[in-house]
Short mmCIF file of the C-alpha atoms (twelve columns), coordinates in Angstrom:
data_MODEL
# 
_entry.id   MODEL 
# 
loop_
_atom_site.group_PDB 
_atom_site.id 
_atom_site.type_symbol 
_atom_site.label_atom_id 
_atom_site.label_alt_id 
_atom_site.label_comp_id 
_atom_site.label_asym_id 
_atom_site.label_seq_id 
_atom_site.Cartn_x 
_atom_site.Cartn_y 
_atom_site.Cartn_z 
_atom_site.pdbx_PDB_model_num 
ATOM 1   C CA . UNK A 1   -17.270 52.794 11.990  1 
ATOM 2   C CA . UNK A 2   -16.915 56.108 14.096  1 
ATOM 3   C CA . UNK A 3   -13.081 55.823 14.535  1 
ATOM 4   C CA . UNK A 4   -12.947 55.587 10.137  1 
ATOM 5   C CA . UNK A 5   -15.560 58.692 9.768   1 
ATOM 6   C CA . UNK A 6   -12.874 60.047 12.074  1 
ATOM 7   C CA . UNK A 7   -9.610  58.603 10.441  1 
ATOM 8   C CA . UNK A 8   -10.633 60.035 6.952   1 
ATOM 9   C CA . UNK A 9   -11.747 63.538 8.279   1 
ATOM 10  C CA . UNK A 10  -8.648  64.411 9.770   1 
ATOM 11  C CA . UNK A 11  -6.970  63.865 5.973   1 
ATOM 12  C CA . UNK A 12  -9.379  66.267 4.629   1 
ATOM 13  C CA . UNK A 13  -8.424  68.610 7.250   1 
ATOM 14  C CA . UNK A 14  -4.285  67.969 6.250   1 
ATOM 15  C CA . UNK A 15  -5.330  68.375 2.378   1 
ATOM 16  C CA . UNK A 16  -7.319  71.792 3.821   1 
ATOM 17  C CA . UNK A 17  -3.934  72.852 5.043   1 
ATOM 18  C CA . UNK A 18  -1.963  72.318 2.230   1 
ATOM 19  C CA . UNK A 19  -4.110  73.706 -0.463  1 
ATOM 20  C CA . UNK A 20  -4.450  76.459 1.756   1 
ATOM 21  C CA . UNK A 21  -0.464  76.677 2.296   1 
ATOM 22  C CA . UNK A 22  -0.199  76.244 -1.579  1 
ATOM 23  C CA . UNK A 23  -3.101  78.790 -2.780  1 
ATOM 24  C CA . UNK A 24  -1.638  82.027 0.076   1 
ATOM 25  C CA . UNK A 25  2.127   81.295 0.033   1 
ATOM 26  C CA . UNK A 26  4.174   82.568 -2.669  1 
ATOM 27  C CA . UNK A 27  7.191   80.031 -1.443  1 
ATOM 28  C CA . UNK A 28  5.408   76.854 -1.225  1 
ATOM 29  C CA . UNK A 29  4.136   77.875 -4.921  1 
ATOM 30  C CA . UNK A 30  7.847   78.236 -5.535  1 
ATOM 31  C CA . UNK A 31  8.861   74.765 -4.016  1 
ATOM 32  C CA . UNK A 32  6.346   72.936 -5.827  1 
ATOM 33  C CA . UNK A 33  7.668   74.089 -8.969  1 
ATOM 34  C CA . UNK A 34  10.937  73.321 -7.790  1 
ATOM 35  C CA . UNK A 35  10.036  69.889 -7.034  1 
ATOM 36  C CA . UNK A 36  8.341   69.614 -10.252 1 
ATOM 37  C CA . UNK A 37  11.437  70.427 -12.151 1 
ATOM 38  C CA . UNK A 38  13.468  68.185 -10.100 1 
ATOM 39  C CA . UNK A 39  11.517  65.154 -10.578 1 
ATOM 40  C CA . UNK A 40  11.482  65.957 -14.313 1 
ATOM 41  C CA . UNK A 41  14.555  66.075 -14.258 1 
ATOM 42  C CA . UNK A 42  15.737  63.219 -12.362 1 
ATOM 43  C CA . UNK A 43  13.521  61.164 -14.854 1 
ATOM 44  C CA . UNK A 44  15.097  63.132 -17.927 1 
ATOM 45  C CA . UNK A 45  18.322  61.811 -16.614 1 
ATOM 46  C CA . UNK A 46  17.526  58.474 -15.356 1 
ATOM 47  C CA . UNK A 47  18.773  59.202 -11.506 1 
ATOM 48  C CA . UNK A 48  18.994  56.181 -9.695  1 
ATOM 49  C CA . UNK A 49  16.433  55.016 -7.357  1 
ATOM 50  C CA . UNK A 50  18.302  55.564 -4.213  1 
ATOM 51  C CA . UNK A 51  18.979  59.275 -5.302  1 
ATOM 52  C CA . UNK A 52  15.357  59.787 -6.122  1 
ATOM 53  C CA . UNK A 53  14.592  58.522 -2.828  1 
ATOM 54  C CA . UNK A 54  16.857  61.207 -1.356  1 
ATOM 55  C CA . UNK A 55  15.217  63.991 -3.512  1 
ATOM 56  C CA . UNK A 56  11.919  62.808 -2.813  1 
ATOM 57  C CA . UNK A 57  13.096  63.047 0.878   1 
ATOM 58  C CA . UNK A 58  14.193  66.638 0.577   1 
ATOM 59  C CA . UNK A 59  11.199  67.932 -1.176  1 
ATOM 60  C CA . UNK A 60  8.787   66.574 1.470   1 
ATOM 61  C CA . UNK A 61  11.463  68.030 4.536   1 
ATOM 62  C CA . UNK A 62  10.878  71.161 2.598   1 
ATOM 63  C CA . UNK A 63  6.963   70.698 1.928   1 
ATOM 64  C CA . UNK A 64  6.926   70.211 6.186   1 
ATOM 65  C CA . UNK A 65  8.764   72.963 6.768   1 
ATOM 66  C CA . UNK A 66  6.558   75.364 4.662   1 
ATOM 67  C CA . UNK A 67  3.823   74.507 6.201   1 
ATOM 68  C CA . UNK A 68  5.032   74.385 9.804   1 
ATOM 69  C CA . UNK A 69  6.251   77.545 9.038   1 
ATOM 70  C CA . UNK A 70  3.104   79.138 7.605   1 
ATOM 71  C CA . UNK A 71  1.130   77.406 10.801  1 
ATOM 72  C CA . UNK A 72  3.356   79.368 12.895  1 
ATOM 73  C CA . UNK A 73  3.184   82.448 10.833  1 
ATOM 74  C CA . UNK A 74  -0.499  81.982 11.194  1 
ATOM 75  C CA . UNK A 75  -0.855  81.749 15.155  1 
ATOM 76  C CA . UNK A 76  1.591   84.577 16.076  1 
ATOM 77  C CA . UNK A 77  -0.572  86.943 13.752  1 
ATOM 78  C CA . UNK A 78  -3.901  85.365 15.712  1 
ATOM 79  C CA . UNK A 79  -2.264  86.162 18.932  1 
ATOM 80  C CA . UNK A 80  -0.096  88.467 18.563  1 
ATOM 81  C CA . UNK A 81  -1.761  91.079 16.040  1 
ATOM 82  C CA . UNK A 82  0.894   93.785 17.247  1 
ATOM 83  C CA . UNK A 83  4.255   93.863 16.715  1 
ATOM 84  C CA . UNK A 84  6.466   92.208 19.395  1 
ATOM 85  C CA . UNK A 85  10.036  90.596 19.718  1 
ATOM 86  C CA . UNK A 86  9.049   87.850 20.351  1 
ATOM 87  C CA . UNK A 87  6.434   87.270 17.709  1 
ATOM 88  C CA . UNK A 88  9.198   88.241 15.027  1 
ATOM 89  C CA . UNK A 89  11.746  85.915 16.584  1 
ATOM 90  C CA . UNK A 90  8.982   82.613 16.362  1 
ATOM 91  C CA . UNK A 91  8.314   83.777 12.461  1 
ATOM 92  C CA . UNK A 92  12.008  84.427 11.989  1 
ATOM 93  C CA . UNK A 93  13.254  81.041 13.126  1 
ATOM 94  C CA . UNK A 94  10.261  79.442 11.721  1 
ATOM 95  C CA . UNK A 95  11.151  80.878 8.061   1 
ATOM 96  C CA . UNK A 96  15.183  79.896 8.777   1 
ATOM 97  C CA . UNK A 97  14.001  76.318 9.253   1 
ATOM 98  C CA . UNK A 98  12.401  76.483 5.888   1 
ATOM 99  C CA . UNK A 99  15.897  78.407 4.587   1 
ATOM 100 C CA . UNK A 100 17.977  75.470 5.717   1 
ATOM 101 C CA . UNK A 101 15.691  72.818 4.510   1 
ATOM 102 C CA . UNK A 102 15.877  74.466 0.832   1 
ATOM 103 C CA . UNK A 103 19.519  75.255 1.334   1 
ATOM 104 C CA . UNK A 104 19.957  71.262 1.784   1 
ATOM 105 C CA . UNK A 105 17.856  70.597 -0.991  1 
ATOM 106 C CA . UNK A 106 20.032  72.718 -2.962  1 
ATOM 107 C CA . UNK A 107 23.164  70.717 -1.983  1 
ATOM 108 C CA . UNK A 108 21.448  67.484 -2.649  1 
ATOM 109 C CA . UNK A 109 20.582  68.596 -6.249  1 
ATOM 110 C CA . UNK A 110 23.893  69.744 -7.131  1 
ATOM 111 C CA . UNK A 111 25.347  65.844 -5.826  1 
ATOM 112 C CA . UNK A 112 22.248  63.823 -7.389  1 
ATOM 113 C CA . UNK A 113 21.958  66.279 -10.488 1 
ATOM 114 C CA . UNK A 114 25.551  67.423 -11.237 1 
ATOM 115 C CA . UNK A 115 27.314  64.601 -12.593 1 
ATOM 116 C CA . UNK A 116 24.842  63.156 -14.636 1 
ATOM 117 C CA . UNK A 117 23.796  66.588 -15.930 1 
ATOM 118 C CA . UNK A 118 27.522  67.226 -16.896 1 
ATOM 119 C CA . UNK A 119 27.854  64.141 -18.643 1 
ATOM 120 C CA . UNK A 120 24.486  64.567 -20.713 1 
ATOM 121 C CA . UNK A 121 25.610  67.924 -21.681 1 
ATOM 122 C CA . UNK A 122 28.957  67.566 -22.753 1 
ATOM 123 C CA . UNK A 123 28.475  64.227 -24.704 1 
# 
């Protein structure tokens, strides 16, 4: 019974993270509303279920990234309170994996979104 006390302990730690990730970063606030929209919308225009898949996909690659990214963020301030190269370059590349995350998820909106979106609108 140990191993489930365990088990279900380390979830509440992961939820920990991500309400903390949600409640102190302005971005992941951002990509939740983006993901919000984007599910509305792929139900608004009855995406198929493949292409939901895929934007469900991109949304959680983004969601991981953010919070990587703010984990990272987090130890290089704990040791690395001063300003240093190489502090700047871990944050830096941490925040450009987030950048090409949402940069896909842009592209896959515009290919799952786009057509049917034009076609609503112009009928």
């Amino acid at each position: 019974m140990r191993a489930w006390g365990s088990f279900i302990r380390s979830f509440s730690y992961a939820f920990a993270g991500i309400a903390h990730t949600v409640k102190t970063q302005r971005n992941m606030r951002i990509h939740v509303a983006a993901a919000v929209l984007a599910l509305l919308m792929a139900w608004w225009l009855d995406i198929s279920r493949n292409d939901v898949l895929l934007v469900f996909f991109t949304i959680a690659l983004v969601f991981s990234l953010e919070l990587v990214n703010t984990a990272i963020e987090a130890a290089v301030d704990l040791a690395s309170p001063d300003r240093h190269p190489k502090a700047k370059a871990a944050k830096d590349a941490a925040a450009g994996a987030v950048l090409v995350a949402a940069v896909l998820s842009v592209l896959v909106g515009l290919f799952v979104f786009g057509p049917p979106l034009w076609q609503k609108l112009s009928a």
